[in-house]
N, C-alpha and C positions, 0 to 999 in steps of 0.2 A: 450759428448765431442764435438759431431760439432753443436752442438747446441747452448754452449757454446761459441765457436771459432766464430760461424756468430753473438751471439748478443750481447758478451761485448763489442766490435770495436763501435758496437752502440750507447753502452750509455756510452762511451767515459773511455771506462776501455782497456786499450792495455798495450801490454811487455810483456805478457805471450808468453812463447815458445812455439813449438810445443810438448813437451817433457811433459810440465805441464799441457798442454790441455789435453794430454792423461791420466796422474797422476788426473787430476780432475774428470775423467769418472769413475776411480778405487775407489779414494777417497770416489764421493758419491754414488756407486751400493753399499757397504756396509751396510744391513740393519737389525736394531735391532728389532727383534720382541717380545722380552720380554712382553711386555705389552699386546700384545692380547694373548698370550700363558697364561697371567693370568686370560683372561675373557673365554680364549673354556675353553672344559671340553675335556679332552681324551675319556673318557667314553661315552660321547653323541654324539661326533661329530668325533668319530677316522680318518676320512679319513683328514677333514680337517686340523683337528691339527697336524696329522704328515705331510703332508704337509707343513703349515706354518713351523712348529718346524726342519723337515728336509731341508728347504729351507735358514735358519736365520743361522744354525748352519753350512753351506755346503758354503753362501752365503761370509760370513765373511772370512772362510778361502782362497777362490778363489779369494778374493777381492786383499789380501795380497800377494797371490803369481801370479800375473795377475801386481801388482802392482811392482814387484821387477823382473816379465819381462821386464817391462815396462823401468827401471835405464839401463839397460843394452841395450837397442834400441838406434842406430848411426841414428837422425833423421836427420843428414844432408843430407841423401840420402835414400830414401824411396820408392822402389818398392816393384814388388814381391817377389822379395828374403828377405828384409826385411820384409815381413811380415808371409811366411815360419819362417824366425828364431825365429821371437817374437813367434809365434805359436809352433816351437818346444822348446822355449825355457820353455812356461807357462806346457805344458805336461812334460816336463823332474820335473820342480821342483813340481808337480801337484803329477805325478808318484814316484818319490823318496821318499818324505813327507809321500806318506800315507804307503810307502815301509819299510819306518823306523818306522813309526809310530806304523803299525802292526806288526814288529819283537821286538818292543819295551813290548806291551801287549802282547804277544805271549810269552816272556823273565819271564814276571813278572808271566802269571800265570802258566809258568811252574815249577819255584821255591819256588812259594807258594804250587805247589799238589807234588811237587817230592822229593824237598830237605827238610831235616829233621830241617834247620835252621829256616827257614822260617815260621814255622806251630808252630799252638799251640801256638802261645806269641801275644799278641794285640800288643804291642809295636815294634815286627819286622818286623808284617804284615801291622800295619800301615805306619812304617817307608820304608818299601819295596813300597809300591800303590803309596807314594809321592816322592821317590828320584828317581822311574825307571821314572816315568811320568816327572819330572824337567830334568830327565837325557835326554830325548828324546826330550827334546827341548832345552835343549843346544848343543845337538848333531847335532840338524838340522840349531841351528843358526852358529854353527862351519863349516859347512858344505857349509853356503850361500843357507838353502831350507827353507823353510816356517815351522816354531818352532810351528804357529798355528794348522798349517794341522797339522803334526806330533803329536800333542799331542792330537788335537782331536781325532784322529783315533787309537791313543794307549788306550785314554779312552773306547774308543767304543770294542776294545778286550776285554780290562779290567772289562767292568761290561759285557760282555759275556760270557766269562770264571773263572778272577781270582777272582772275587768275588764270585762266589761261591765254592772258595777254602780257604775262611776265616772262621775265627767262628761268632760265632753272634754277639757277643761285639765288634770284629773290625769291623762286618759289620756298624754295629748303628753307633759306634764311628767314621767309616770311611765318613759316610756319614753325620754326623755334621760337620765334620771337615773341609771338603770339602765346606759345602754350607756355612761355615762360611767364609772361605780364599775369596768365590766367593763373596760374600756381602762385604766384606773388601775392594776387590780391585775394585767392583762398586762403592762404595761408596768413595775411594779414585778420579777414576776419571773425576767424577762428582764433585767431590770437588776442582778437578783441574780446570777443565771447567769453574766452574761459579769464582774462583778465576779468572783466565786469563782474561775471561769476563770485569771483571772491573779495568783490565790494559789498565788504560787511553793511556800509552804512545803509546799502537799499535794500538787506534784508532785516535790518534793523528796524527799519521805517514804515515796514510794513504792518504792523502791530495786530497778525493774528498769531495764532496759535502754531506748533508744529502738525497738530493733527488736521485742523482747518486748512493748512498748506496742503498738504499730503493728499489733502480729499479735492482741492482744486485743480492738480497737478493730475490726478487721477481721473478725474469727470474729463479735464480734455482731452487726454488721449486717447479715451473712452471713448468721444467724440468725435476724434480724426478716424478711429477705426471703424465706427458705424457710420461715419458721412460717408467715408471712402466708400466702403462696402455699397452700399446703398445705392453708388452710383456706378459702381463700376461692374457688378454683377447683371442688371438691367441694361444698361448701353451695351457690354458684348453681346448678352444674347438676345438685343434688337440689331446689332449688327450682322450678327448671323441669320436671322433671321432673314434678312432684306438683302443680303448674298446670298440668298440659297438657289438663288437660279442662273447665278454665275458660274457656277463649275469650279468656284474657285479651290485651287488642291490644298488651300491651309485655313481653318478656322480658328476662332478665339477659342480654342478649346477652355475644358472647367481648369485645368492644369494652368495655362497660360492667363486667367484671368484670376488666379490665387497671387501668381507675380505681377501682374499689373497692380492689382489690388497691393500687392507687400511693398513694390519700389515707389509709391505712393504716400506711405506714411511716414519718410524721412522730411523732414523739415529742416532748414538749411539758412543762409544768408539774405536772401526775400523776406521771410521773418522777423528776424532780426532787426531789417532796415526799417520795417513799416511798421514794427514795436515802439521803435526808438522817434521815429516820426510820429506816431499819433500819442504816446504816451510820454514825452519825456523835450527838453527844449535846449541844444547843443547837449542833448548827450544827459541833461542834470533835469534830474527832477525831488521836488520837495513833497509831495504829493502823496498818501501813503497808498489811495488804491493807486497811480500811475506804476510807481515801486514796483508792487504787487503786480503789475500786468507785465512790467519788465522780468521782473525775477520767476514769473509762471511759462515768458515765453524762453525764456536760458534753458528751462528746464527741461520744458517741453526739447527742443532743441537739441540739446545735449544727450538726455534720453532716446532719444528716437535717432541719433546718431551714432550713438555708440553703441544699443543694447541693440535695435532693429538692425543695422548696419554691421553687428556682428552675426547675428543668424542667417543676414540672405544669403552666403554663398553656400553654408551648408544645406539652405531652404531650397534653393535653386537647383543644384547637384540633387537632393531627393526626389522635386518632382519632374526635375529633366535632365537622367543619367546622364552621362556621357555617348554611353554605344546608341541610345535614342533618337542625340541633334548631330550625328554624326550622318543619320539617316535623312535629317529634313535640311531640304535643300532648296531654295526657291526654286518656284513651279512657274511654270509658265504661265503668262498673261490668260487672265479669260477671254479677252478677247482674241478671236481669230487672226492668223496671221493674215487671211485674205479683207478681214476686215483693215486694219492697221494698214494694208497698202492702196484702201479706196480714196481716191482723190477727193479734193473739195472740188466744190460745183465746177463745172468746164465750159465757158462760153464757145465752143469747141465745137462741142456736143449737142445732141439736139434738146428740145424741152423734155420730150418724154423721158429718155435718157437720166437728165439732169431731177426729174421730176420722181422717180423712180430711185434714184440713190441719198434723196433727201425722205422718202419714205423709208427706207432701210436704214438711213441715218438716225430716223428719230425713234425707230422699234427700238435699234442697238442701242441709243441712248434713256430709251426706259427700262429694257432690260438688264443692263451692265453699263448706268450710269459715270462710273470712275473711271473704270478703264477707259472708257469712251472720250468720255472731258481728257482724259490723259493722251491719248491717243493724238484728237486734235491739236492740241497742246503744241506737243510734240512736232505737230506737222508745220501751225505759224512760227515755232522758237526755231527752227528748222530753217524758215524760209525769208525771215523776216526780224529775229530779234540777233540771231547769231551773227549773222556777217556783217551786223553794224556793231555791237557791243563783242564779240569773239566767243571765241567753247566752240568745239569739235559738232559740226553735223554729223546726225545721229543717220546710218546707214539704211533707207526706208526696204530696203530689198533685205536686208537683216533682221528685223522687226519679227 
């Protein structure tokens, strides 16, 4: 964004608000990593790929509710209290979204393990997975929260729990069905995209130059590659940093943090949508910087999909041969296996006792904070979330 703001004045692009400079920062932090998610392999390279894969799917919906903070910010006066608000504003619908999101999955797979309706029929268990999931994001866009978030995170209960309260056949059938609507509506708009594309009139309307295009289309991408960088070089190796007394057997290495950093700079459908929302009104606009902000994010878009998305797999194979991920394998937890089968507190037991494995509890948990939170996790979903909503308890003698 002030990147943005210092170098279109330059090359002779002005009229943007403050409002859209901000809406431009949202628009392009959006990133689609579909394409290196088809060249890792989960199985050879787990850490990175969930990574990348938790970052793209986390990325998009922050993007959108960061973005509808953003409509609601009075730029004519801009201190710190506006920026408290913007802030509490993005945590309120940050928080609610995934509040609804998870009472949403939480809804569905209670109805498919408890009520008698729901069970045993493909047809009501499939029709139950898609109208609680569409319900959940009409409810958050009734709401004015982010329909993306919500519905991500209704997913994310949903193949936790209520999928394993289907039968086999809705499972298969649920999961074609699924990847089919997803392929449809990729492929819708992407078809939208390069249709728009060769709407002469909004490059028409934009009344600079071709070399002044050229040079806008260039400063951002310029911009997506030093923001990305910028952040994503510092956060691995603060990450590694603050594991290094986990033991843990795989780091962000420099290798793995060129590919975070490269399936980052594809820009995708999230773009597009909040282009067309902030710059344009059903779609039309007469406007000639709006145009302009339309036809710079196509471009953007299109370039970083085509030309980035042609190099990653050769990029990928270069700095992570084949006979290399054939070698890495997930490691084992850093946490101890004897840690992992220590109970929660035991009225059982005596105070010393109890008193003594809540001091061990809270070393373990300054020392190897994730695994730990994961661990306990593990132990309530175990005991407490699973045999009400369904999913396989996890074998604690296995652990």
């Amino acid at each position: 964004m002030l990147g943005s703001r210092w170098l279109f004045p330059k090359l002779g692009f002005v009229g943007l608000t403050a409002r859209e400079y901000l809406a431009i920062g949202t628009i392009f932090s959006s990133t689609d990593t579909v394409c290196t998610l088809q060249v890792l392999h989960q199985d050879e390279t787990p850490l990175l790929y969930s990574l990348v894969f938790g970052e793209g799917v986390v990325n998009d919906a922050t993007s959108v509710v960061l973005f509808n903070a953003i409509q609601k910010l009075d730029v004519s006066r801009v201190d710190g209290r506006t920026v408290l608000h913007v802030t509490g504003d993005f945590f309120y619908l940050f928080l609610t979204s995934t509040a609804l999101g998870v009472i949403a999955g939480l809804v569905a797979a209670y109805i498919l393990k408890t009520l008698y309706f729901g069970r045993h029929s493909s047809i009501r268990e499939i029709s139950l997975m898609i109208l609680i999931a569409y319900l959940s994001y009409m409810l958050a866009e009734l709401l004015q929260l982010s329909g993306i978030l919500t519905v991500f995170f209704c997913g994310i209960l949903m193949s936790h729990y209520a999928w394993y309260d289907m039968t086999d056949s809705s499972r298969i059938t649920t999961r074609h069905v699924f990847a089919t609507m997803s392929f449809i509506a990729e492929t819708f708009i992407f078809l939208y995209v390069g249709m728009d594309a060769l709407d002469i009139e909004k490059w028409k309307m934009t009344k600079l130059s071709f070399g002044t295009l050229m040079a806008i289309y260039s400063t951002l991408i310029f911009l997506i590659l030093l923001g990305r960088a910028a952040f994503v070089f510092p956060l691995s190796a603060l990450s590694n940093y603050l594991n290094r007394k986990a033991e843990r057997t795989e780091v962000i290495t420099f290798k793995h943090q060129i590919i975070i950093w490269w399936a980052g700079l594809m820009r995708g459908a999230v773009s597009i949508a909040l282009a067309f929302k902030q710059f344009t009104y059903s779609g039309v606009t007469w406007d000639p910087i709006s145009a302009t902000m339309i036809t710079n994010t196509i471009i953007v878009v299109l370039f970083s999909t085509l030309v980035f998305g042609f190099i990653t797999k050769p990029l990928i194979s270069y700095l992570i041969p084949h006979h290399e991920t054939c070698k890495i394998r997930h490691g084992e937890s850093a946490v101890p296996k004897d840690d992992l089968n220590v109970p929660l507190l035991s009225f059982e037991e005596s105070t010393a006792t109890n008193i003594g494995r809540a001091k061990d509890s809270l070393s373990l948990l300054i020392e190897r904070p994730i695994s730990t939170i994961h661990s306990y996790w593990r132990k309530f979903d175990d005991s407490y979330m699973r045999p009400i909503f369904g999913g396989p308890v996890t074998n604690q003698s296995q652990c």
